[in-house]
Structures are given as structure tokens and as C-alpha cells.
N, C-alpha and C positions, 0 to 999 in steps of 0.2 A: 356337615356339622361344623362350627363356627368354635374355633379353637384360637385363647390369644396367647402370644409368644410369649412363656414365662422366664425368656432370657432376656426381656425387657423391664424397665422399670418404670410400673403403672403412676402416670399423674398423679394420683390420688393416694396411691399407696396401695398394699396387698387389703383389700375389703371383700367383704361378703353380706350382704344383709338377704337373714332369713325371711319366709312368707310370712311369720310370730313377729318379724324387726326387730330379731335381735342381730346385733350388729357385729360381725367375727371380723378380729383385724390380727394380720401375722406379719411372718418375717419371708416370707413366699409362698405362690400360690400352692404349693403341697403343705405348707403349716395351714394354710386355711380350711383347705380341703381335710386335716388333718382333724381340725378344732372342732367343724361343723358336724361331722362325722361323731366326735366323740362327745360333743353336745345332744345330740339325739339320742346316741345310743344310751347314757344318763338318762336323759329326761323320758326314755322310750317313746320317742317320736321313732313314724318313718322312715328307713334309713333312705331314701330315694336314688338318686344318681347325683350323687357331691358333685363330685368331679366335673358333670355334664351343669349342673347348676351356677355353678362357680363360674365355669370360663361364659356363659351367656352372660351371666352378669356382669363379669370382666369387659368382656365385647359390649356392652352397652355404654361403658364408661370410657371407653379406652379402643373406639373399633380402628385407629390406625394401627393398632400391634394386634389385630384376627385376622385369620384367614380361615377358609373351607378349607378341611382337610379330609382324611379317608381313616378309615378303623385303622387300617395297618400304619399310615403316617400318627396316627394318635400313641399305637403300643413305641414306636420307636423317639417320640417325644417324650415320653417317659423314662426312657434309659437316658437319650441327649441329658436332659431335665438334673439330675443327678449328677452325671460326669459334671457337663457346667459348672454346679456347684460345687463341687470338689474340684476339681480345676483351677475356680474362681480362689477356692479358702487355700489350697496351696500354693499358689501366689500370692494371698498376701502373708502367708506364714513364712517362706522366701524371704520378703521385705524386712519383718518385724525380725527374722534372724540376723539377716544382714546389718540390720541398728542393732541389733545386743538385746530385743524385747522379749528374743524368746528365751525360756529357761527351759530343759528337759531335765526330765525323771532319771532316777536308777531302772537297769535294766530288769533288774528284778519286779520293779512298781511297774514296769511298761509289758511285763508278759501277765502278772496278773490282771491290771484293765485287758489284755488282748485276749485269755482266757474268758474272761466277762464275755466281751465283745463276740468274739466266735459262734457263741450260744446263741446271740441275740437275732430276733427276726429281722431286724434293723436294718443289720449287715447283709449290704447287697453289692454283688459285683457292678459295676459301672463301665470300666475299658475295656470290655473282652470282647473280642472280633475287629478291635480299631487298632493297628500297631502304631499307629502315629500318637493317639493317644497315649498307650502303655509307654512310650516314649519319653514321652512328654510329664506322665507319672513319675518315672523311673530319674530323669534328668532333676527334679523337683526335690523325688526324698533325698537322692544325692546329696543335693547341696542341703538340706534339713539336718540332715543327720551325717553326714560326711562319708558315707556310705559302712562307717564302724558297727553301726548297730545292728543288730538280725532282725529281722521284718517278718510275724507270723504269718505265711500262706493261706492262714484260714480265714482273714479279716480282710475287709473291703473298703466301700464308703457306707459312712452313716445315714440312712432315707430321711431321718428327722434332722440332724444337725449341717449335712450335706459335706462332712467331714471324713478326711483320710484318715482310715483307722488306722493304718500302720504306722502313720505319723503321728496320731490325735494320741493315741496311746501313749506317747514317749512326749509329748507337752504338759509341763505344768500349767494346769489354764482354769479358771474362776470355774467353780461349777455354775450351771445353769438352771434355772425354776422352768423346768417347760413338762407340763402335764402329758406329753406326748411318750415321753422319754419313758420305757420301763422302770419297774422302780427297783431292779437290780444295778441299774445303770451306774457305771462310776463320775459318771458328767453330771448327774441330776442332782442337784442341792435337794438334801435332805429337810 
């Protein structure tokens, strides 16, 4: 099965064009996979195999970032897939503190989003079995938060935003228009 590295970044950009041509473009291939999925399930089209759809199509655009891989290499590109991205976003949330860009919440506004958060299907753990990883977490919120603030246990990374909740929660930050997002969510522009 032909699977391309979503820690790459596609020439063309994150695209999808359905068998209908209609054309899904996101912010990574799990928003697309994300888009296409909930465009059918609207439109009640067939839900088929997104996911399987998505990376051939990928691989036809882009076959120097596919390779053949195996069902159990697929479940564990799916966890990598996540960390990455949180990883990625807190490094640049690092950066943007270190200039003065970041502003944080009251503690009080940062346990009610993590009370949201908690609830949400969203919330998925990412570094658990990798200590180098949880490390690598750990060293990150550190310098975010200067290690003062309490960090609820029940909150993870975000699957749609690809975001540290422990951190995302205590960031003052633009909400976001993405139809993905529950609509409890406190990130989601009303």
C-alpha cells in the first residue's frame, strides 16, 4: 500500500480532488482527509476509504515523498503524524515567546478551555511510549509557561489543530473558522 510522508511538504500543496471533482485543499493531509470525509457524510455520498484515497492521490503528485508500507507501519504513522505536528507548533510557540508574540490567559480562562478540551474526541495523546519525545514536550512547555503554571493530565494534542492542549489552553490566540473543530470548542470562531 502506497503511503506518502505527511511530514513532507507536498509541491502542490495539501489537495484532493474527488471522483464528483470537487477539489478539497487543507492545512495537512489529516485536514483533507478530514474535509473529504465530512463532505460526504453531508452530501451522503459513500463514505469509502479517505484516508486510502487521499495518499494515492498524494503519491501520484508527489511519488518522491511514497513509499510501500505495511498495515502496522500505517497505525504507527498515525500517532508519528500528530506528535510531529505538535512538536512542529511548539517550536514555533518557543519562538513567538521568546520575541514577546506570545500572550497567555488567566489561570482560571486556561482550566476552563482544558475542562472543554478534556471532554473533546479531539484530545488525543501523542508521546506515550517515546521518553525522548515526553522530553522533548516537557522541556518545551517549560520554557512556554516557565514551568509556574499547572498543566491538566487529562489533555493532550489536538487531532484537528495539531496543537498542545496543555499549552494551546493558556495561549491567547485568534480563534479559527475550521468546520472540523466541534462546536463546543473554544478555538472555533463563532
Amino acid at each position: 500500500m502506497r503511503r506518502i510522508n505527511i511530514n513532507m511538504y507536498p509541491k502542490n500543496g495539501y489537495k484532493f480532488k474527488g471522483a464528483d471533482g470537487v477539489l478539497f485543499v487543507g492545512t495537512s493531509w489529516i485536514n483533507v482527509m478530514a474535509r473529504v470525509a465530512d463532505y460526504r457524510k453531508r452530501n451522503g455520498l459513500p463514505a469509502g476509504n479517505v484516508e486510502d484515497e487521499v495518499h494515492q492521490y498524494a503519491c501520484i503528485f508527489n511519488p518522491e515523498y511514497c513509499n510501500e508500507i505495511t498495515p502496522t507501519q500505517i497505525e504507527a504513522t498515525r500517532t508519528a503524524s500528530l506528535k510531529g505536528r505538535v512538536l512542529s507548533w511548539l517550536a514555533r510557540v518557543v519562538k513567538g515567546r521568546e520575541s514577546g508574540t506570545i500572550k497567555l490567559v488567566s489561570q482560571d480562562e486556561a482550566q476552563a478551555r482544558a475542562a472543554t478540551c478534556a471532554g473533546c474526541p479531539r484530545n488525543t495523546p501523542f508521546a506515550d511510549g517515546c521518553s525522548s519525545c515526553r522530553a522533548v514536550v516537557k522541556e518545551y512547555r517549560n520554557q512556554i509557561l516557565g514551568g509556574a503554571r499547572a498543566q491538566d493530565a487529562r489533555i493532550h494534542g489536538c487531532s484537528i489543530l495539531g496543537e498542545d492542549l496543555p499549552i494551546s489552553t493558556y495561549i491567547d490566540e485568534t480563534r479559527v473558522n475550521d468546520s472540523e473543530l466541534p462546536g463546543h470548542c473554544w478555538r472555533k470562531a463563532q
